[in-house]
C-alpha positions in Angstrom: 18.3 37.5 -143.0 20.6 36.9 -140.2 19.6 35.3 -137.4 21.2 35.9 -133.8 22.3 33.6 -131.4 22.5 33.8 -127.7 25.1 31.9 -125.7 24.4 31.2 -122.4 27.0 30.0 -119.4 26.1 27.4 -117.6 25.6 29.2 -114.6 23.2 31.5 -116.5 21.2 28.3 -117.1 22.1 26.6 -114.0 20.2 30.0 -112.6 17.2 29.9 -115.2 16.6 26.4 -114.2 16.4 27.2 -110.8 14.0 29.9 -111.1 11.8 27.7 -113.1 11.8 24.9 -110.4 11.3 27.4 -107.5 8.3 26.9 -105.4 5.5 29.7 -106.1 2.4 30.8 -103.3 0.1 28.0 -105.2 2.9 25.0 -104.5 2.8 25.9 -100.9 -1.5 26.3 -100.9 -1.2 22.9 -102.0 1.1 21.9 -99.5 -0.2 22.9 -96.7 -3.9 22.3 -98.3 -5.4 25.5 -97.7 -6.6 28.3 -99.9 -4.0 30.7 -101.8 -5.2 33.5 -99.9 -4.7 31.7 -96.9 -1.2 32.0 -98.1 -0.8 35.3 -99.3 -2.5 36.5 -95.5 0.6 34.1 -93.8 3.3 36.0 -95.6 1.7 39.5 -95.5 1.2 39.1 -91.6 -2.5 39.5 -91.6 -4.7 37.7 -89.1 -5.6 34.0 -89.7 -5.8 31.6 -87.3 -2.7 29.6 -85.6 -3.2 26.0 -87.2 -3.1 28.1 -90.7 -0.1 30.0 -90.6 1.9 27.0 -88.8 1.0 24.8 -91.5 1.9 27.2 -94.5 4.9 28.4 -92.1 5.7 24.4 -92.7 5.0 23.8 -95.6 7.0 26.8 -97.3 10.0 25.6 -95.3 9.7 22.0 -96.7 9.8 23.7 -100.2 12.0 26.1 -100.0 9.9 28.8 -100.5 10.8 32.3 -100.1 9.0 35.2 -100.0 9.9 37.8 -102.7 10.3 40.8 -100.3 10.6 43.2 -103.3 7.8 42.7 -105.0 5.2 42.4 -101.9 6.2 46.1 -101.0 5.5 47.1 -104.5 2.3 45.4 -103.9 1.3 46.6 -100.4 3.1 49.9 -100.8 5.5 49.1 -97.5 9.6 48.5 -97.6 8.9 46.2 -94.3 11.6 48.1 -92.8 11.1 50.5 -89.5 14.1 52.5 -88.4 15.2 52.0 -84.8 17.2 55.1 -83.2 18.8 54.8 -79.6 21.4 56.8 -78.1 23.8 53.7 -78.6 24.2 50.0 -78.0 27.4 50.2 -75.6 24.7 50.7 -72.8 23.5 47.1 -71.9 20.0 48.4 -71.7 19.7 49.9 -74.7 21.1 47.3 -76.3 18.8 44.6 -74.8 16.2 46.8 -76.1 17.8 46.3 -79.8 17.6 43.2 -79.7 14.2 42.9 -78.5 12.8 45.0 -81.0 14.7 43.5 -83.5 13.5 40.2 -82.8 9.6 41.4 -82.4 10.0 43.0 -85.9 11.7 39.8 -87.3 8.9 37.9 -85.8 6.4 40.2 -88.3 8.5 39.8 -91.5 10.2 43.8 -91.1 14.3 44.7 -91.2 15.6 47.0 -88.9 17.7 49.7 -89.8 19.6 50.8 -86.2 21.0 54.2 -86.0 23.2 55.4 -82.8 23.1 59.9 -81.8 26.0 59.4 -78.8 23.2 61.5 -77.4 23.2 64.2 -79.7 20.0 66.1 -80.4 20.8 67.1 -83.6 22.2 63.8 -84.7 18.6 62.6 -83.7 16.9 65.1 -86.5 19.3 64.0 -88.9 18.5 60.4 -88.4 15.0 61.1 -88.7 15.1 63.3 -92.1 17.4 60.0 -93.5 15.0 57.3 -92.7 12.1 59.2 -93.6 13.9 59.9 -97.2 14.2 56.1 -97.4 10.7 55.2 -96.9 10.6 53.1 -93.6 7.6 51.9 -92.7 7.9 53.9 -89.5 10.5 54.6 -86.8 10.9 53.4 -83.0 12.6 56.2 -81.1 14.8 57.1 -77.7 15.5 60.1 -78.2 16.3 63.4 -76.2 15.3 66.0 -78.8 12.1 67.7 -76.9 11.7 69.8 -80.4 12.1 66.4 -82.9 9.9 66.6 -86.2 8.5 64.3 -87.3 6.6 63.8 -90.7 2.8 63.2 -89.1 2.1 61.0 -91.8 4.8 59.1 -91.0 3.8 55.7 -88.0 6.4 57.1 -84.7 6.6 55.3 -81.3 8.5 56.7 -78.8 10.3 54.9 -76.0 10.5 56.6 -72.1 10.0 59.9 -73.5 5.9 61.3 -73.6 5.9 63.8 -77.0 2.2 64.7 -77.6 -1.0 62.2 -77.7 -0.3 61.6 -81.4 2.5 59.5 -80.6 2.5 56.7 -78.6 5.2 56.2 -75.5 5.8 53.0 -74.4 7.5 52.5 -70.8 8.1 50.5 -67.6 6.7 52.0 -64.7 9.1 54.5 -63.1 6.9 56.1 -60.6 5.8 52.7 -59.3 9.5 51.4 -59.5 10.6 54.2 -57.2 7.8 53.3 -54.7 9.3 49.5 -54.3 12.9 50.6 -54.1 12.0 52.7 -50.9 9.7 50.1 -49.6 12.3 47.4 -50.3 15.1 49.8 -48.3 13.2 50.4 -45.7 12.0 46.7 -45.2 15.4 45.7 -44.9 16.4 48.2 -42.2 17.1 51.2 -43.9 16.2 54.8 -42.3 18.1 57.5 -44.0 17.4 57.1 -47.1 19.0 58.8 -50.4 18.3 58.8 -54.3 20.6 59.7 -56.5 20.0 60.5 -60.5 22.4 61.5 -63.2 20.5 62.3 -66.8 19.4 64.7 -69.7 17.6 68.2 -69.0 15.1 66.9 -70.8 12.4 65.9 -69.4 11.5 62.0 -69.5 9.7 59.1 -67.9 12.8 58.2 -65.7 12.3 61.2 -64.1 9.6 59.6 -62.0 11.6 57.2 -60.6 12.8 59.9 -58.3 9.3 61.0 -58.1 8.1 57.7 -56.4 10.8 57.1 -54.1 10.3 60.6 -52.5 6.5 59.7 -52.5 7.2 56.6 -50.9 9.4 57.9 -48.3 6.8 60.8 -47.1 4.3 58.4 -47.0 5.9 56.3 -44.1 7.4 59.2 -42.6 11.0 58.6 -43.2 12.9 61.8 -44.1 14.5 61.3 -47.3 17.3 63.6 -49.4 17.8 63.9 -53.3 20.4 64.9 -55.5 19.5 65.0 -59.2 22.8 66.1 -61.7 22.8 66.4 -65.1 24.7 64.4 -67.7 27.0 67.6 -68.3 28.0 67.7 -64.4 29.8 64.5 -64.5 30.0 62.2 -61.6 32.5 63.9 -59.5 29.6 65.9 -57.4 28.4 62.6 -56.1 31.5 61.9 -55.1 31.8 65.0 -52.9 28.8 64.9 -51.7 29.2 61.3 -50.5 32.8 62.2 -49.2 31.1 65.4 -47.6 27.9 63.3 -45.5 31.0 61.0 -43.7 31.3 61.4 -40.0 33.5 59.1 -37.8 33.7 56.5 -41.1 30.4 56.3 -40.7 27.5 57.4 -44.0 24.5 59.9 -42.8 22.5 57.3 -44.9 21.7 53.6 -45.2 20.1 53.0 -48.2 20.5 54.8 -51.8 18.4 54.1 -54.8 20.4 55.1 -58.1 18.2 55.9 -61.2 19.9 53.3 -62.9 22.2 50.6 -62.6 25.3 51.7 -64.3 25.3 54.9 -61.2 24.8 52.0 -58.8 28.3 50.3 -60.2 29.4 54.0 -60.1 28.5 54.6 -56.6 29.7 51.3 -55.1 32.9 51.7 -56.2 32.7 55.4 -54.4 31.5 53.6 -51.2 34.7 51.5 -51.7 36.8 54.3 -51.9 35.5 56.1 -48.7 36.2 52.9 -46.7 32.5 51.8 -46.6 30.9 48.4 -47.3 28.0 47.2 -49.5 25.9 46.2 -48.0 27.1 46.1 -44.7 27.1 49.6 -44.1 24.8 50.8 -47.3 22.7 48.9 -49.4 21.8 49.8 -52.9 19.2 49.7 -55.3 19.5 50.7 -59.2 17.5 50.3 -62.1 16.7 48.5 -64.9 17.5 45.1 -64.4 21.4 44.6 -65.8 23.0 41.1 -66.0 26.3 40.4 -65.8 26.2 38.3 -68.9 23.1 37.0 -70.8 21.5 34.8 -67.9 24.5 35.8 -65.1 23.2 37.2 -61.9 22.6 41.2 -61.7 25.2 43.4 -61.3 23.8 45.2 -58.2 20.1 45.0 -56.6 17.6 46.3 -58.9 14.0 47.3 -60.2 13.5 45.4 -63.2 12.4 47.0 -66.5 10.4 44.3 -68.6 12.8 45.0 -71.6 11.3 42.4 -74.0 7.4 43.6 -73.3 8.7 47.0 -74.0 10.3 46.0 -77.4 7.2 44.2 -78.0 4.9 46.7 -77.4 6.6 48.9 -79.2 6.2 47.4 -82.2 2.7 46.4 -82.0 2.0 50.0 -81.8 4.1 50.6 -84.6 2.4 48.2 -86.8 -1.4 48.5 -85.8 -3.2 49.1 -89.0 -5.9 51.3 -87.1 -4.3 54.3 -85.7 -7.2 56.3 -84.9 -7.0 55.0 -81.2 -3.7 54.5 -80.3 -2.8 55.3 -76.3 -1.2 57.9 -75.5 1.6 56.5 -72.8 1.8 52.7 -72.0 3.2 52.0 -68.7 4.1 48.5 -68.0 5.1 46.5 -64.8 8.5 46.4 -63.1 9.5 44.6 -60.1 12.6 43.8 -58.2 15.2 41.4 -57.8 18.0 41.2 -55.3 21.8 41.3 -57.1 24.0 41.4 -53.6 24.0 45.4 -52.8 21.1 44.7 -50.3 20.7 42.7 -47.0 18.7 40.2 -47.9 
């Protein structure tokens, strides 16, 4: 009888040498001296208490340990992945918010898959039929598709845009952020006031932001004028209507709240072009709390959206293991910092 021999590299034993020496759950129980289901709880992100998981945390690092991804989805039944969609990441919000939620779901041992629409609502349904054909543990969406279907079944979160109670939205407070723009214009000296918006048809929690600065203004008694475009109109309108309100190089208003900051930028440089100063002769408010770069100043004065409670709230939702109770719309707090448009 002939027997066979096997020949093995010596990277092929180099590799089986290493996979007999690599730390297991029990080394790192024994390191940290707690139980092995103290362990296991650490690595599947269940609840134990702080001194636990920083000790095993500890302990795995001082060993090497890794934990075999793989095989604890087979296990639990979960890839540990959640999709993130957004409309893309050029926009520094929306990619603040990326990174946010990135982190929070690093932070709970998931991956992120990111996928960009440029806006398109079809793009968005395609995105969800692809991650939902690779089994993500649930998606995190900004989205402008009012008619988007999602599997039921499936954990969905929504960000600034309210769907139905099944699925939770999670948001700064525009309505409340459009109230301390006006009262921030007019407490600086401001009396014809304006707000000016630029968006998607569909309807969305920005929307309110418009909402509460009107409210703001009738509640004081100051007159106050709109003018809300949509995305497809472009920005040339504001820049007639701007041109249109001059009279003697003088603005009929003092104050303007932009729905965001990137029409703020837009709108100064308008100003600029019609001869007028910011904030000499208009101040300026936007939202959503832009830096220049990382820890710069902001690039105009601004209601700030609390980017990284948003990310992180998101994701909690996402990951709550009882969903029978989940709110419908979370609305967190915004406030506002001066950036060099207004006259403080």
């Amino acid at each position: 009888m002939e027997l066979s021999v096997k020949h093995f590299t010596l990277c092929e034993v180099n590799s089986m040498k290493q996979k007999e020496n690599a730390p297991t759950m029990k080394d790192v129980a024994r390191e940290a001296s707690v139980a092995l289901g103290t362990v296991s709880k650490v690595f599947n992100n269940l609840h134990v208490g702080e001194d636990y998981r920083r000790r095993v945390e500890e302990a795995a690092k001082r060993l090497g340990y890794q934990v075999n991804s793989y095989a604890r989805g087979l296990k639990t039944n979960r890839t540990y992945s959640v999709a993130l969609i957004l409309p893309d990441v050029t926009n520094p919000f929306f990619s603040t918010l990326a990174q946010g939620i990135c982190s929070a779901l690093s932070q709970k041992g998931y991956r992120t898959i990111l996928s960009t629409t440029a806006y398109d609502p079809e793009a968005e349904q395609r995105c969800i039929q692809m991650v939902q054909q690779n089994k993500v543990d649930g998606i995190i969406g900004l989205t402008y598709n009012p008619a988007l279907e999602v599997d039921p079944q499936l954990p969905y979160v929504s960000i600034d845009r309210y769907f139905s109670p099944s699925v939770p939205c999670v948001s700064s407070d525009n309505f409340g952020g459009g109230q301390l723009a006006a009262g921030k214009l007019l407490e600086l000296g401001c009396t014809r006031p304006l707000f000016l918006r630029i968006g998607s048809k569909v309807p969305g929690e920005s929307d309110k932001r418009g909402d509460g600065f009107e409210s703001a203004c009738r509640q004081r008694g100051i007159s106050c004028t709109s003018l809300r475009l949509c995305d497809e109109e472009g920005y040339a309108p504001f820049q007639d209507f701007l041109a249109s309100h001059i009279e003697e190089g003088r603005l009929a208003f003092d104050g303007i709240f932009c729905v965001t900051d990137a029409l703020a930028v837009h709108i100064r440089a308008m100003l600029c072009e019609l001869g007028l100063r910011v904030p000499e002769d208009v101040q300026l408010i936007g939202f959503d709390g832009i830096r220049r770069f990382a820890e710069d100043g902001f690039i105009c004065s601004t209601i700030i959206q609390p980017i990284e409670r948003i990310a992180e709230t998101g994701v909690e939702l996402l990951l709550r293991e009882d969903r029978s109770n989940l709110p419908s719309l979370v609305c967190l707090p915004v406030s506002y910092a001066p950036g060099g448009t207004t006259k403080e």
